[in-house]
DRENBA-856614 format. One line per 2 residues: number of its first residue (from 1); for each residue x, y, z of C-alpha. Coordinates in Angstrom, 3 decimals, padded with zeros to 6 digits. Layout:
N
NUM) X,Y,Z ~ ...
//
This chain:
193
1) 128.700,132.319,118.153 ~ 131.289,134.871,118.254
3) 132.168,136.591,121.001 ~ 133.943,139.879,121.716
5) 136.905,140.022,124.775 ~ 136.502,141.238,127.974
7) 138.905,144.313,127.919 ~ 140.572,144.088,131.298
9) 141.097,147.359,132.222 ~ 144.536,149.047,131.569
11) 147.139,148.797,134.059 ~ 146.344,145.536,135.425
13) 149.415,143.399,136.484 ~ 150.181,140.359,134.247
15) 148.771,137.081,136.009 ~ 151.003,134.635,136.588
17) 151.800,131.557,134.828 ~ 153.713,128.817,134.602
19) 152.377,126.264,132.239 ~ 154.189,123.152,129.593
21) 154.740,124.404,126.293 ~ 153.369,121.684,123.642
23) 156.032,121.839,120.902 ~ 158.919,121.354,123.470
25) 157.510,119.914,126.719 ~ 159.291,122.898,128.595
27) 157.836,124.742,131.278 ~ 157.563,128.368,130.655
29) 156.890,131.138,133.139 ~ 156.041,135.189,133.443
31) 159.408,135.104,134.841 ~ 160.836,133.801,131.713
33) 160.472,136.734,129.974 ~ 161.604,138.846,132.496
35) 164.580,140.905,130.466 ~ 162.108,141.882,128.033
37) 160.688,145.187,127.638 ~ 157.555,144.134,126.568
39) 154.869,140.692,126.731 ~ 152.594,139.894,124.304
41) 150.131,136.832,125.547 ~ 147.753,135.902,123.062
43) 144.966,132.941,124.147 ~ 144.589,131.006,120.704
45) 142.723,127.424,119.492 ~ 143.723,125.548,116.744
47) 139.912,124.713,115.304 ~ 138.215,128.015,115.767
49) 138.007,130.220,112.155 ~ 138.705,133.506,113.596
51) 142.166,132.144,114.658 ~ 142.837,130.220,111.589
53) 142.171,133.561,109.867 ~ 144.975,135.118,111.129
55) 147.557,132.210,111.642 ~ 149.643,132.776,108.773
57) 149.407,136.563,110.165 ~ 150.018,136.027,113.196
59) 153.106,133.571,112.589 ~ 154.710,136.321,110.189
61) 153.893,139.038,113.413 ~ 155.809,136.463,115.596
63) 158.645,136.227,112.774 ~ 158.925,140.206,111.722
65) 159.391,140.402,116.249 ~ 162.011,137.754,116.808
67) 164.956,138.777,118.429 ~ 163.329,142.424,119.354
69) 162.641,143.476,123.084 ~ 159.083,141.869,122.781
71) 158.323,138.238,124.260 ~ 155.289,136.445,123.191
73) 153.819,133.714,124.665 ~ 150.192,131.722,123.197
75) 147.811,130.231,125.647 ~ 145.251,127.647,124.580
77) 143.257,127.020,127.306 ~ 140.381,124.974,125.353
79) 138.749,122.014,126.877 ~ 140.873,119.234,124.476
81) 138.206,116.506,125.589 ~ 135.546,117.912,123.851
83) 136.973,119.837,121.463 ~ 140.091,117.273,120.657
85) 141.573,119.770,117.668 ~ 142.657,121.546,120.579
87) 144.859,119.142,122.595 ~ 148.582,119.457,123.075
89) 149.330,116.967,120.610 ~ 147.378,119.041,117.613
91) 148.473,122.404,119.336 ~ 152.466,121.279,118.101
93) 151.409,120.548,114.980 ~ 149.826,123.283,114.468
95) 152.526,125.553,115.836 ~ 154.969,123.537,113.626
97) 152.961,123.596,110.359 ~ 151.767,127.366,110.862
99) 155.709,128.445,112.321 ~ 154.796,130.008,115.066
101) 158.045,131.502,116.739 ~ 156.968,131.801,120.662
103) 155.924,129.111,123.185 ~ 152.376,127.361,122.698
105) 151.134,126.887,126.163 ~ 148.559,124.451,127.855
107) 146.504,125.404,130.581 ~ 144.808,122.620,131.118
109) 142.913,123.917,134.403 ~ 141.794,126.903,132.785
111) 143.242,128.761,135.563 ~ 145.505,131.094,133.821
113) 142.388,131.779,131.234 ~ 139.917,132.742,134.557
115) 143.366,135.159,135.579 ~ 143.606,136.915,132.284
117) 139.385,137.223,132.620 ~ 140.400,135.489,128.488
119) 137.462,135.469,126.817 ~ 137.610,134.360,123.486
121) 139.958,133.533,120.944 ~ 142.368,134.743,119.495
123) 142.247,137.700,122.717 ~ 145.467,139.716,122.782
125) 147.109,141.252,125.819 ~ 150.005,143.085,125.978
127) 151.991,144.313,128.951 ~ 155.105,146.690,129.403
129) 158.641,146.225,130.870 ~ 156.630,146.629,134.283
131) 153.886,144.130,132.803 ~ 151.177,146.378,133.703
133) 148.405,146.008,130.633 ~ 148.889,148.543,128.172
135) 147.143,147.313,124.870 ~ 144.136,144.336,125.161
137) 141.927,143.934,121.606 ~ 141.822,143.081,117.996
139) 145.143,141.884,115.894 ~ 143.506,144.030,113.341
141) 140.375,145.244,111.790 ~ 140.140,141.454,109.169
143) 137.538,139.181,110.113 ~ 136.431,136.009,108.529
145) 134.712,136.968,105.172 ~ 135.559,140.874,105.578
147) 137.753,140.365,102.285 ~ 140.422,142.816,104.708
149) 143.526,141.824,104.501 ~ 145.180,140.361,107.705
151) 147.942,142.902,109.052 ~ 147.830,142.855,112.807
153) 148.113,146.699,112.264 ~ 146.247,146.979,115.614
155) 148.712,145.083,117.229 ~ 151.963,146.203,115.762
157) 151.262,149.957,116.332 ~ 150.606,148.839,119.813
159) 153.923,146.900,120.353 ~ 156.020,149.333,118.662
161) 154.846,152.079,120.887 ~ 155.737,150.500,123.501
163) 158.924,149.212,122.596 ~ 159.845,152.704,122.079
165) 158.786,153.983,125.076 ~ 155.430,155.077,125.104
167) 151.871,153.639,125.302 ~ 149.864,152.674,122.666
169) 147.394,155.311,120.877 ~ 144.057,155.745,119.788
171) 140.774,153.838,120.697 ~ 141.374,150.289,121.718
173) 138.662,148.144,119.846 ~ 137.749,144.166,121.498
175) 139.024,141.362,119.471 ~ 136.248,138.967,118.307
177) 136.488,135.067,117.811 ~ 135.189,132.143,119.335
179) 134.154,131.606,122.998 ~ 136.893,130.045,125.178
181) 135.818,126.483,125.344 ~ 135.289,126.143,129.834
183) 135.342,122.302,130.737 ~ 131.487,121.829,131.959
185) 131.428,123.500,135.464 ~ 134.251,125.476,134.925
187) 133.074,128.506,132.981 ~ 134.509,131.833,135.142
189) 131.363,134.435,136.495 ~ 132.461,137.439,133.901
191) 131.835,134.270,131.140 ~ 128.355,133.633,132.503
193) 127.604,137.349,132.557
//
């Protein structure tokens, strides 16, 4: 069942992380990204359709921003027991094979998922050079099926706002997808309503 994101209100401070990045092994922090004017972190799975639909997308968004002021970091905070497409070993392949240009984080605990209030994925947050929120919803008005071609227009007028400066305009619509996957006992209060 899809689900829609929680949209965390505006000006919240980015939640720490510090969490192993699957493709290298390296640790990767908030800090990391410190000299940038602008953090983009985007919670993704590997087996759930509304992410596949915009992989290819979202690998070209990560290519058309390298080298820019924006960092981007992906999250997957699934539980990889029971949903093993989703473990750190499929997460590098899948970063590999899809070419993914930014870190591809585990949070295993689910922590930094509960911090971000991450609802479902893909969910998109983006922060400015103080990395207080200033753009959380869709990569772009495509869905599975919609026959609407996959842009990330959301996303990019977003970003290049605020790498020039200003905040992002216009009505900020949810992004849709599947529901984080909580290990049994783990699911956060906002998830249970």
């Amino acid at each position: 069942m899809a689900v829609t994101s929680t949209m965390l209100p505006l000006g919240t401070e980015a939640p720490d992380f510090s969490l192993v990045d699957a493709v290298t092994g390296d640790k990767v922090s908030l800090s990391d990204f410190a000299e940038k004017k602008a953090l983009l972190v985007v919670f993704l799975s590997n087996h759930c359709p509304y992410v596949k639909h915009i992989q290819e997308g979202l690998a070209r968004f990560s290519a058309d921003y390298e080298g820019s002021d924006l960092g981007i970091v992906g999250i997957c905070s699934n539980d990889a027991e029971a949903y093993p497409d989703d473990s750190p070993e499929q997460m590098k392949v899948v970063a590999e094979t899809v070419g993914y240009r930014f870190p591809y984080l585990v949070d295993e605990d689910q922590e930094v998922a509960k911090a971000y209030r991450a609802m479902c994925t893909p969910d998109f947050f983006l922060f400015d050079a103080d990395r207080k929120l200033v753009y959380r919803g869709r990569f772009d008005e495509s869905r599975p099926q919609s026959g609407i071609p996959v842009t990330g227009a959301d996303l990019r007028a977003a970003v290049d706002a605020v790498l020039a400066g200003d905040k992002p305009a216009g009505e900020q619509m949810p992004s849709m997808g599947c529901s984080i996957k909580w290990r049994p006992g783990n699911e956060p209060a906002y998830f249970l309503g």
